[in-house]
PDB file of N, CA, C and O in Angstrom:
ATOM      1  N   UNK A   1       0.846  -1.176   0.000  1.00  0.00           N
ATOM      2  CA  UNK A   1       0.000   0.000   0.000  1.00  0.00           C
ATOM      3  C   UNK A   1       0.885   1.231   0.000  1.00  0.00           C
ATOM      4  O   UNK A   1       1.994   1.183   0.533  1.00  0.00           O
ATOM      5  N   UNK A   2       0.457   2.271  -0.549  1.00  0.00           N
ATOM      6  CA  UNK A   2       1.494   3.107  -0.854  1.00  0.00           C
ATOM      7  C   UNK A   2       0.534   4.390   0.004  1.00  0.00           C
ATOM      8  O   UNK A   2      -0.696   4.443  -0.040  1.00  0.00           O
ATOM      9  N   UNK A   3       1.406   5.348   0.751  1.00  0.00           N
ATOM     10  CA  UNK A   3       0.882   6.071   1.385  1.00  0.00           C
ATOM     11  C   UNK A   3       0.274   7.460   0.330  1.00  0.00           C
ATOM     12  O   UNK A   3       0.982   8.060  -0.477  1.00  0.00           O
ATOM     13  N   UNK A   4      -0.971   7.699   0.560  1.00  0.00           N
ATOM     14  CA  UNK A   4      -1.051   8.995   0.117  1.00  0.00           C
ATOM     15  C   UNK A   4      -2.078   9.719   1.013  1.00  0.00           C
ATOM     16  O   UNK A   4      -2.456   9.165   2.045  1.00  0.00           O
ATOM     17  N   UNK A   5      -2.547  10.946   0.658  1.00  0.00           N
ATOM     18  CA  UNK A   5      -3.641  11.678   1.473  1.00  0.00           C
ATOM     19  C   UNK A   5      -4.449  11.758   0.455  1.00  0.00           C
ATOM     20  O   UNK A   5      -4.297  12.320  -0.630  1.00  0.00           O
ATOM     21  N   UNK A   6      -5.725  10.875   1.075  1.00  0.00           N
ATOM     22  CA  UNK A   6      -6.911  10.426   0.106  1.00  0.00           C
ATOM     23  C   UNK A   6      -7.579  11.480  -0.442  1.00  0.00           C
ATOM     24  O   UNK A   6      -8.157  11.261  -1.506  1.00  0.00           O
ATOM     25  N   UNK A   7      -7.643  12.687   0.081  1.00  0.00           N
ATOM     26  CA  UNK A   7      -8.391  13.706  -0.669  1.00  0.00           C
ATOM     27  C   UNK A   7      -7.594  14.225  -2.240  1.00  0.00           C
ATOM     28  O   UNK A   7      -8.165  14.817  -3.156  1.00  0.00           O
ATOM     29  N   UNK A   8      -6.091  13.785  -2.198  1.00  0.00           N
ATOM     30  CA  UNK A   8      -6.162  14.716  -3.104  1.00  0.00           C
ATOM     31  C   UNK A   8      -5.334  13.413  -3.778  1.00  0.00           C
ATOM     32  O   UNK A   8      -5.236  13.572  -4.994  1.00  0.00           O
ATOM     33  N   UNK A   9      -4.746  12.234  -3.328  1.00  0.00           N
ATOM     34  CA  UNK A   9      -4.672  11.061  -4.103  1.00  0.00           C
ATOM     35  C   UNK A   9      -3.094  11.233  -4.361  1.00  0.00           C
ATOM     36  O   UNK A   9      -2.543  10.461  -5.144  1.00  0.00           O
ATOM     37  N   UNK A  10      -2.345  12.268  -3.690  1.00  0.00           N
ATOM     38  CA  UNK A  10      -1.019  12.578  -4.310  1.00  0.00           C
ATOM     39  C   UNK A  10      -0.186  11.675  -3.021  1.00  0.00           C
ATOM     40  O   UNK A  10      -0.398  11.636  -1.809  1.00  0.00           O
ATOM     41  N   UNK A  11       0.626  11.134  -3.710  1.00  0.00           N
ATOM     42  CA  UNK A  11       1.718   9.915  -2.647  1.00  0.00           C
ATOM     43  C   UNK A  11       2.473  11.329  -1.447  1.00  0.00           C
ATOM     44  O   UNK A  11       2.807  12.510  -1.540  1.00  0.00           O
ATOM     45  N   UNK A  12       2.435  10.413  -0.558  1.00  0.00           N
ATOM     46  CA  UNK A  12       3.662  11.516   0.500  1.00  0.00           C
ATOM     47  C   UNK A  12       4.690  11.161   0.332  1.00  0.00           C
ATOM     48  O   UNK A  12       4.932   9.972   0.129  1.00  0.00           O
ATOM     49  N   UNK A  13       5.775  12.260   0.374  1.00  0.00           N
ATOM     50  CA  UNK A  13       7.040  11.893   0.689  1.00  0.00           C
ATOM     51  C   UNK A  13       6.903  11.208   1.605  1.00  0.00           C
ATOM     52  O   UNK A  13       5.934  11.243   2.363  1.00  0.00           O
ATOM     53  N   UNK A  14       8.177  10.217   1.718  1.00  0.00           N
ATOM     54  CA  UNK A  14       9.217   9.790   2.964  1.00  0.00           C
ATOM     55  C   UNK A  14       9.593  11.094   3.469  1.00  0.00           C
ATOM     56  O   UNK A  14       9.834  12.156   2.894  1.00  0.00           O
ATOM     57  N   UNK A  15       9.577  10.622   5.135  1.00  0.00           N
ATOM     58  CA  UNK A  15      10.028  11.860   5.755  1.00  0.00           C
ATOM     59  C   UNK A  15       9.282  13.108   6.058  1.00  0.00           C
ATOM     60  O   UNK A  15       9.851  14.101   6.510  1.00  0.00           O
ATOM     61  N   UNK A  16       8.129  13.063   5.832  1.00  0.00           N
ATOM     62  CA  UNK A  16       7.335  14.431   5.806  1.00  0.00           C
ATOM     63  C   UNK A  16       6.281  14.236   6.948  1.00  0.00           C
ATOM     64  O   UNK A  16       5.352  13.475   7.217  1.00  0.00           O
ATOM     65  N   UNK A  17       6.979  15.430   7.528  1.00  0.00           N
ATOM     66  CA  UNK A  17       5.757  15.591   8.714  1.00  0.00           C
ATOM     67  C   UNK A  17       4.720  15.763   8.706  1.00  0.00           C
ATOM     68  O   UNK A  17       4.492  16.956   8.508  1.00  0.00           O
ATOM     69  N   UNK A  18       3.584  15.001   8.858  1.00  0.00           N
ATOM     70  CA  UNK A  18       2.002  14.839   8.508  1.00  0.00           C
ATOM     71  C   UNK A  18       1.589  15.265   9.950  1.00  0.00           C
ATOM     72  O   UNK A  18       2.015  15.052  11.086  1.00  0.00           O
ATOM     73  N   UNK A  19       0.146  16.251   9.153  1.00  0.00           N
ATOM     74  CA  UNK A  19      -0.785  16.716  10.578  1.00  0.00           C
ATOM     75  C   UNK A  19      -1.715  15.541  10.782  1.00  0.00           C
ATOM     76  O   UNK A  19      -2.363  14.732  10.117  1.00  0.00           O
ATOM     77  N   UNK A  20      -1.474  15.832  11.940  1.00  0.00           N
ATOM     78  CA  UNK A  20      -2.915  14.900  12.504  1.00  0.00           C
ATOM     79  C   UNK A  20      -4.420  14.698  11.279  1.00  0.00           C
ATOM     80  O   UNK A  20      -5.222  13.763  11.281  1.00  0.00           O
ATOM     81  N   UNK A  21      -4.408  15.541  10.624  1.00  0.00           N
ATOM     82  CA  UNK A  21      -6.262  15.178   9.927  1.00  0.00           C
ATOM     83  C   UNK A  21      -5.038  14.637   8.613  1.00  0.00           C
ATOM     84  O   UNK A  21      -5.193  13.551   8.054  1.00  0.00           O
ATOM     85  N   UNK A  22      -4.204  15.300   8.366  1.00  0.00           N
ATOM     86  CA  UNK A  22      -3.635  13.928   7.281  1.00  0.00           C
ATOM     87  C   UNK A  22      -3.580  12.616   7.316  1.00  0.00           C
ATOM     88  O   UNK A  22      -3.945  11.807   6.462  1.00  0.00           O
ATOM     89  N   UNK A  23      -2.972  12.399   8.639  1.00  0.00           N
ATOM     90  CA  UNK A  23      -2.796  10.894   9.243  1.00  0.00           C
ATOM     91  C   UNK A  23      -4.181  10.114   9.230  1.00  0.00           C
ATOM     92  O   UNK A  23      -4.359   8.946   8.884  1.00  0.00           O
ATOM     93  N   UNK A  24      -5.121  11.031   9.687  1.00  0.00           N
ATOM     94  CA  UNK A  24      -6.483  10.115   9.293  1.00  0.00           C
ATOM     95  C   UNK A  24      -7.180   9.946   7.908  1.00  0.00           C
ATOM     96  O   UNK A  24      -7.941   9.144   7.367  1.00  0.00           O
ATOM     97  N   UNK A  25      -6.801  10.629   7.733  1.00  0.00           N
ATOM     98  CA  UNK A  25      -7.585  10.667   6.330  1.00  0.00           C
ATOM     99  C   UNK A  25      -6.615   9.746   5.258  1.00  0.00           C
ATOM    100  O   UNK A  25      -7.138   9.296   4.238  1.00  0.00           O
ATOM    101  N   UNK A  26      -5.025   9.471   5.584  1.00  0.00           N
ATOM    102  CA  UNK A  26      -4.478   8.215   5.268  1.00  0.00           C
ATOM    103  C   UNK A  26      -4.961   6.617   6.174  1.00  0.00           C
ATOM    104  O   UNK A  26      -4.993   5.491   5.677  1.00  0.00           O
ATOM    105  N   UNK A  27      -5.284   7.001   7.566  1.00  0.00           N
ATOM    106  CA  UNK A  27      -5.568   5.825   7.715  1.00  0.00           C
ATOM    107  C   UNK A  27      -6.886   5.656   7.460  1.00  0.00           C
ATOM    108  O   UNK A  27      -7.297   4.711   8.132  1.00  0.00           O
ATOM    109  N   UNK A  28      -7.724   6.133   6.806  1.00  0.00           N
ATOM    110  CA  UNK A  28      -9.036   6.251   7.002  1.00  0.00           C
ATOM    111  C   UNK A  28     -10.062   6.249   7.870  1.00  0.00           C
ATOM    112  O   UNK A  28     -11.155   5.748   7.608  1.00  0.00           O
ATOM    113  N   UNK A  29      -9.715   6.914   9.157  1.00  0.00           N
ATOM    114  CA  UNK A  29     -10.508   7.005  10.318  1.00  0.00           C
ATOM    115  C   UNK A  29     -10.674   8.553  10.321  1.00  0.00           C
ATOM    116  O   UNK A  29     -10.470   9.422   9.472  1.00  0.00           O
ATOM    117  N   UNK A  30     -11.192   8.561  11.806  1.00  0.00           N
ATOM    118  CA  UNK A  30     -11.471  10.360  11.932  1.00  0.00           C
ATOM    119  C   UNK A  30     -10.353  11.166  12.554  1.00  0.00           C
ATOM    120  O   UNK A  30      -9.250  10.785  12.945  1.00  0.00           O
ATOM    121  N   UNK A  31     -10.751  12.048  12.554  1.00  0.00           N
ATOM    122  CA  UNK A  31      -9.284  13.079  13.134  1.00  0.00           C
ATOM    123  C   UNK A  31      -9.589  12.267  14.363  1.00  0.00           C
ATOM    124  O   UNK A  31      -8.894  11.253  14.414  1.00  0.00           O
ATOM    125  N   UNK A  32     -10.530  12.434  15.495  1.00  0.00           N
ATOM    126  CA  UNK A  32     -10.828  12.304  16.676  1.00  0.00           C
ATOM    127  C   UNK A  32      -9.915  10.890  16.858  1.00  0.00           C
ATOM    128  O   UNK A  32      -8.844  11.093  17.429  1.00  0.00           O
ATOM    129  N   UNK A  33     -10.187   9.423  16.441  1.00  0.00           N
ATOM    130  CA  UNK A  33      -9.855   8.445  16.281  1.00  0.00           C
ATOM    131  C   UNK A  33      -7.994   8.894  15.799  1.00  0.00           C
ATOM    132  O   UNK A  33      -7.125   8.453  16.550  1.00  0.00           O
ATOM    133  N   UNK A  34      -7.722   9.423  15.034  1.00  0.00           N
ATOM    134  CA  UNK A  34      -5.997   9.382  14.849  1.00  0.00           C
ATOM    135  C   UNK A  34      -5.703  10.081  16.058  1.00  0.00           C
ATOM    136  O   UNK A  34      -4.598   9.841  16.545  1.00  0.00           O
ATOM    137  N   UNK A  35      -6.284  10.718  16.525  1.00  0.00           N
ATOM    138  CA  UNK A  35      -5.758  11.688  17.674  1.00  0.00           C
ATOM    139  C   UNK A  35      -5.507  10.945  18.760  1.00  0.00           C
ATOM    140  O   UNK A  35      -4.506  11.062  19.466  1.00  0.00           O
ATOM    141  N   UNK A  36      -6.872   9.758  19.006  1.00  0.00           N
ATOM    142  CA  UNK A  36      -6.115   8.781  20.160  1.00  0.00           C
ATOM    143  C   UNK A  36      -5.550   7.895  20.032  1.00  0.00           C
ATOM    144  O   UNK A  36      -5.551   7.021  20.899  1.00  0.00           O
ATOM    145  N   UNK A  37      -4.787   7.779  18.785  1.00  0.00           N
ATOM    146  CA  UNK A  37      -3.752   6.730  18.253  1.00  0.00           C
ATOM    147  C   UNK A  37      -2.620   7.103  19.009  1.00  0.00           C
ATOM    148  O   UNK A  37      -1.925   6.726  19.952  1.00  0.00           O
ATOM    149  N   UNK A  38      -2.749   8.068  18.127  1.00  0.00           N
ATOM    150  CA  UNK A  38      -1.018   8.964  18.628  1.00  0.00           C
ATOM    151  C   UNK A  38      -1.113   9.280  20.330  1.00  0.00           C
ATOM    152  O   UNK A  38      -0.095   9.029  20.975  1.00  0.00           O
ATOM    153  N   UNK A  39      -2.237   9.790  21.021  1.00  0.00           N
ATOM    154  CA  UNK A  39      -1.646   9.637  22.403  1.00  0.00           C
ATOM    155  C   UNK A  39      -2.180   8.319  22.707  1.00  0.00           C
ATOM    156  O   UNK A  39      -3.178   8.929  23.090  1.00  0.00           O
ATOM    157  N   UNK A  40      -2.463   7.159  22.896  1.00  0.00           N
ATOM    158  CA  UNK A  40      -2.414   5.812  22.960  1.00  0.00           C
ATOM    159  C   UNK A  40      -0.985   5.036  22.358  1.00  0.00           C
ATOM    160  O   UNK A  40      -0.659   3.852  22.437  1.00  0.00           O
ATOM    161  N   UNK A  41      -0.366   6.065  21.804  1.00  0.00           N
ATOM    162  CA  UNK A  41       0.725   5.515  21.349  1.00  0.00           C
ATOM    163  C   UNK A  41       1.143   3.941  20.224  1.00  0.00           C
ATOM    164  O   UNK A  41       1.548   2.783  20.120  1.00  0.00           O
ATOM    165  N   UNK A  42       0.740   4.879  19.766  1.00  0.00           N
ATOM    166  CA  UNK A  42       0.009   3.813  18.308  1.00  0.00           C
ATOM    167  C   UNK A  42       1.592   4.140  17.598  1.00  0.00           C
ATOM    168  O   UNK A  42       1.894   3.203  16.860  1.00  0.00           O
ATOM    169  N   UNK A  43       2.234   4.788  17.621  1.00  0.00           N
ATOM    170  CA  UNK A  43       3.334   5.497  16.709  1.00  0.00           C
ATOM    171  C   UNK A  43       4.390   5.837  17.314  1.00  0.00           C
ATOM    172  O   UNK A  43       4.271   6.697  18.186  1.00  0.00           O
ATOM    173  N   UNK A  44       5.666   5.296  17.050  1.00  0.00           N
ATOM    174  CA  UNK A  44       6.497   5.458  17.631  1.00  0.00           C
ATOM    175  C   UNK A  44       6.764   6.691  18.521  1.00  0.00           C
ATOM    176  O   UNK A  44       6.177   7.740  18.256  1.00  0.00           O
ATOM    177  N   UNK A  45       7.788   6.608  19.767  1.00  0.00           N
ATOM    178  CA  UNK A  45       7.810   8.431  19.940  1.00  0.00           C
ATOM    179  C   UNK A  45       8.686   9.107  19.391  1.00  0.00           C
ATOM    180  O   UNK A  45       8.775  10.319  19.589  1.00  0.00           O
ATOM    181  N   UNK A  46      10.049   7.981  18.052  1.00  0.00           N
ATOM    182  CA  UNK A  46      10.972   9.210  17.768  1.00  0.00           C
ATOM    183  C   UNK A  46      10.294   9.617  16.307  1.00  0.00           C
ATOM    184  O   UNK A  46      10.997  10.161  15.456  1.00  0.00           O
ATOM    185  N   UNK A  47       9.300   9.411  16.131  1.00  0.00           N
ATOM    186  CA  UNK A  47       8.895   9.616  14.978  1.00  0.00           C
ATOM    187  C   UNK A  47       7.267  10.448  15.136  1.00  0.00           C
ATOM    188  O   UNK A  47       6.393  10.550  14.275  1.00  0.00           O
ATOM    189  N   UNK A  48       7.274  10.821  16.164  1.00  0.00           N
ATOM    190  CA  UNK A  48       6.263  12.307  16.237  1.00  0.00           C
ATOM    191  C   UNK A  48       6.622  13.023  17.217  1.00  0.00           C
ATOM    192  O   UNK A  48       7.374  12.736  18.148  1.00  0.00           O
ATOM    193  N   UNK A  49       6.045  14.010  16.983  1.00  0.00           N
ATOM    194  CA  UNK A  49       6.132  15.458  17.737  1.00  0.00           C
ATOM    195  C   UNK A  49       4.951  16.010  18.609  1.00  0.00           C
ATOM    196  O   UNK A  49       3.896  15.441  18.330  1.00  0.00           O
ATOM    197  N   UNK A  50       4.830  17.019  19.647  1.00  0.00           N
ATOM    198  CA  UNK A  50       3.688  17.424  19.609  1.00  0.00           C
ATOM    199  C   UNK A  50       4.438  19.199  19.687  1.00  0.00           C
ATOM    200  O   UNK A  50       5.487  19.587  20.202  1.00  0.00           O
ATOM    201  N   UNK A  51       3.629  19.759  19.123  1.00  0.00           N
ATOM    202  CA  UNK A  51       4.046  21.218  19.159  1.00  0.00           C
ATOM    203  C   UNK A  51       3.701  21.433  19.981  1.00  0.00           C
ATOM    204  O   UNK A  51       2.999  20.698  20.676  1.00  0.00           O
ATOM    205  N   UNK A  52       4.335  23.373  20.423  1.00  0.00           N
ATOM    206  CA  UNK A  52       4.399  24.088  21.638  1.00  0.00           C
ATOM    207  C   UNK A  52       2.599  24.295  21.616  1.00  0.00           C
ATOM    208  O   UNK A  52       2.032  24.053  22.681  1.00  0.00           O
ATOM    209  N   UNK A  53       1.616  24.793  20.262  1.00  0.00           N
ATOM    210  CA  UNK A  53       0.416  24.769  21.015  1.00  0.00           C
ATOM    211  C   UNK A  53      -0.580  23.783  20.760  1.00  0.00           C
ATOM    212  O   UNK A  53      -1.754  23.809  20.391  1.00  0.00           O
ATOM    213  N   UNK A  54       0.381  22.763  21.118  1.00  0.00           N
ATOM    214  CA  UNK A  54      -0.421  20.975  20.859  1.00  0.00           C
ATOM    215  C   UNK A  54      -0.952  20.267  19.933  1.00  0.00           C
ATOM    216  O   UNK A  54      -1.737  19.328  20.063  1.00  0.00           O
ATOM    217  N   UNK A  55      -0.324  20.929  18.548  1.00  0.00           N
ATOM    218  CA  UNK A  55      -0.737  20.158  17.503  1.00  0.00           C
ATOM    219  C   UNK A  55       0.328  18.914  17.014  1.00  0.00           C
ATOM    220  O   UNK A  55       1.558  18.886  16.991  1.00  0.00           O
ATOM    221  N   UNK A  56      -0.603  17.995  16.670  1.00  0.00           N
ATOM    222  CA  UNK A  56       0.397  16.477  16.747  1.00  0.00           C
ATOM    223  C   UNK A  56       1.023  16.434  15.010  1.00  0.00           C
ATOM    224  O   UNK A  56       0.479  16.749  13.952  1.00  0.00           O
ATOM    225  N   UNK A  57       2.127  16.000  15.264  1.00  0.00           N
ATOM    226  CA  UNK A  57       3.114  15.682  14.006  1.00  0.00           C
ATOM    227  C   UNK A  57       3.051  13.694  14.250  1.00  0.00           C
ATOM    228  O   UNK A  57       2.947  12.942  15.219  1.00  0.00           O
ATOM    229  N   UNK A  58       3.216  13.497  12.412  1.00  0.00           N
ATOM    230  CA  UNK A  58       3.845  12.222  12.726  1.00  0.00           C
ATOM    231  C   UNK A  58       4.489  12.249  11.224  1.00  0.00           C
ATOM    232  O   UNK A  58       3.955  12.707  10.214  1.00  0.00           O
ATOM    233  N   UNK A  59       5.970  11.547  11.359  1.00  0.00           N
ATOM    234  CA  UNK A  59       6.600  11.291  10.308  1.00  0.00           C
ATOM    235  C   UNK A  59       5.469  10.179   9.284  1.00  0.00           C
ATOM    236  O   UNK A  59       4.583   9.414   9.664  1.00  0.00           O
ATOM    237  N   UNK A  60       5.990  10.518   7.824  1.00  0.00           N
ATOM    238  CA  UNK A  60       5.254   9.799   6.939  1.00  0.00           C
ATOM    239  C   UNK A  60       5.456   8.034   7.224  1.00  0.00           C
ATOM    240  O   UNK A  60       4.611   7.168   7.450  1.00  0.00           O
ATOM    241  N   UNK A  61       6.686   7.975   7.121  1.00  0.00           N
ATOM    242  CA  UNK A  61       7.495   6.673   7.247  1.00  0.00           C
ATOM    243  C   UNK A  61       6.709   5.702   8.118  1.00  0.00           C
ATOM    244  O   UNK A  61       6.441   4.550   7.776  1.00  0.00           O
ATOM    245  N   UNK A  62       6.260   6.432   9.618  1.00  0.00           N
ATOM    246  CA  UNK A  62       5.423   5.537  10.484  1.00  0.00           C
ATOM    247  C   UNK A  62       4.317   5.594  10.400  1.00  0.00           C
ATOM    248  O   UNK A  62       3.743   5.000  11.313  1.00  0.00           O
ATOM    249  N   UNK A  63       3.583   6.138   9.567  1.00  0.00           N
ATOM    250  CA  UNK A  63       2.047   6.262   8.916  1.00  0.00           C
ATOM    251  C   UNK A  63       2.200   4.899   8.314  1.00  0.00           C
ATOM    252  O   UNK A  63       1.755   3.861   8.804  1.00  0.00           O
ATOM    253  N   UNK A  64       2.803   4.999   7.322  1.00  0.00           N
ATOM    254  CA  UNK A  64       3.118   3.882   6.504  1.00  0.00           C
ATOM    255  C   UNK A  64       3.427   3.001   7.418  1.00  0.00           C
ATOM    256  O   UNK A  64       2.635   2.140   7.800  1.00  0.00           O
ATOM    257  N   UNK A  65       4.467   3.118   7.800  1.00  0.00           N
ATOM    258  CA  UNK A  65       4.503   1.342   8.693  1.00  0.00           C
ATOM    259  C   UNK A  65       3.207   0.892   9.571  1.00  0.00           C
ATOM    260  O   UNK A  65       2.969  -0.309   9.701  1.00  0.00           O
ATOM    261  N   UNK A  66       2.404   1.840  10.148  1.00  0.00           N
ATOM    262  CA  UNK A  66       1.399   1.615  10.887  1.00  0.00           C
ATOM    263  C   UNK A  66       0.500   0.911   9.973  1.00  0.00           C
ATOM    264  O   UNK A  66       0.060  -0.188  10.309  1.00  0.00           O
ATOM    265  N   UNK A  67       0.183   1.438   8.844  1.00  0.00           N
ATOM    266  CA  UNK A  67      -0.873   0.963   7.988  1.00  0.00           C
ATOM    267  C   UNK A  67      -0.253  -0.463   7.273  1.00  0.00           C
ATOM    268  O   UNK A  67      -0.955  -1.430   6.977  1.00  0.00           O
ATOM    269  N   UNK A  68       1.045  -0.382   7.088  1.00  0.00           N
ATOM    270  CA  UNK A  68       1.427  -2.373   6.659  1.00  0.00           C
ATOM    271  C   UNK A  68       0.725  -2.849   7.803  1.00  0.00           C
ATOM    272  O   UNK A  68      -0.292  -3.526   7.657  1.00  0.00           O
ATOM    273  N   UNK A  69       1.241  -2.513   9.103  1.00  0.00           N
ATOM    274  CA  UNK A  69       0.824  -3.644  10.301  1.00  0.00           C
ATOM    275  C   UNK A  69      -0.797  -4.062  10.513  1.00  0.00           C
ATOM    276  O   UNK A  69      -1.307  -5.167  10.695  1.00  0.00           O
ATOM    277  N   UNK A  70      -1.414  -2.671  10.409  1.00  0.00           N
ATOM    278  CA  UNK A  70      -2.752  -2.894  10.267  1.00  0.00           C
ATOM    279  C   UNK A  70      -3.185  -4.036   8.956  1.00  0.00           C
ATOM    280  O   UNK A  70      -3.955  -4.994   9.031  1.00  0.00           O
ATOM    281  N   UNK A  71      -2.443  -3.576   7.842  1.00  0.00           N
ATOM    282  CA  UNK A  71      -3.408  -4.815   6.530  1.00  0.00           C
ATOM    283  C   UNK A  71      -2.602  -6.018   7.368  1.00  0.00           C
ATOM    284  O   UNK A  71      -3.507  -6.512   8.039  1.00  0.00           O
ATOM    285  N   UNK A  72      -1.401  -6.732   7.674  1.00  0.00           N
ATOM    286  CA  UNK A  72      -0.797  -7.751   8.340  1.00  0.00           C
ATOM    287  C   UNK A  72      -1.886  -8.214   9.234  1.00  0.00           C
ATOM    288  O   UNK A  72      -2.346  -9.342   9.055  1.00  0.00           O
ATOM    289  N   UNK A  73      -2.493  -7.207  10.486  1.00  0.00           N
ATOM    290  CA  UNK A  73      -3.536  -8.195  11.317  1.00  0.00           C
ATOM    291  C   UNK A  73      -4.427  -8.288  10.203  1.00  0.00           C
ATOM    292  O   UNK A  73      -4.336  -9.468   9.866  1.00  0.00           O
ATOM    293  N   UNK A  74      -5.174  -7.764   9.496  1.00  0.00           N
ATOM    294  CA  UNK A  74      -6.017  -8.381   8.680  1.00  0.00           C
ATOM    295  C   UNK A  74      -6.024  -9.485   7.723  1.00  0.00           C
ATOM    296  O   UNK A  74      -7.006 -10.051   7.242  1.00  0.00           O
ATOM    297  N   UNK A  75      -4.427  -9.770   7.457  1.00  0.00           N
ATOM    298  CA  UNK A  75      -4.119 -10.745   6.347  1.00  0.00           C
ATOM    299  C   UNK A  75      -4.572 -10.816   4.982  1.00  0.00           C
ATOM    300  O   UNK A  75      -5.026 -11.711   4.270  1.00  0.00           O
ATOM    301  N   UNK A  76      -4.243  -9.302   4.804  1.00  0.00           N
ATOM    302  CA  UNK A  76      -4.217  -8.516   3.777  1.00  0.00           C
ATOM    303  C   UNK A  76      -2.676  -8.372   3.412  1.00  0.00           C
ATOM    304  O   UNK A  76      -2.330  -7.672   2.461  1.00  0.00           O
TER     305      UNK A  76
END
């Protein structure tokens, strides 16, 4: 599966810091739902951020790896 942001269908770089409503809208859930990924710790911690006025970062790279693991439990 190749990562992109479904609204506009364009692949992400490797390496690119994705906002939180990106991350969902790649994993296909809701902002609300990615939001308690990332503090449930769904995503590594050297591979997100949270900014000074609390908006969440996550590298592309672990979007992507999150979403292999997810099709893997599915056996997809």
């Amino acid at each position: 599966m190749t990562l992109e942001v479904l609204q506009t269908g364009e692949p992400v770089p490797e390496g690119r810091w994705m906002r939180i409503g990106e991350v969902a809208e790649a994993l296909g859930v809701s902002v609300g739902t990615a939001r308690n990924y990332f503090d449930a710790g769904a995503f590594r911690k050297d591979k997100t951020r949270r900014l000074a006025h609390g908006d969440r970062r996550v590298r592309s790279e672990e979007v992507d790896r999150y979403l292999r693991e997810l099709d893997e439990q599915r056996g997809e």
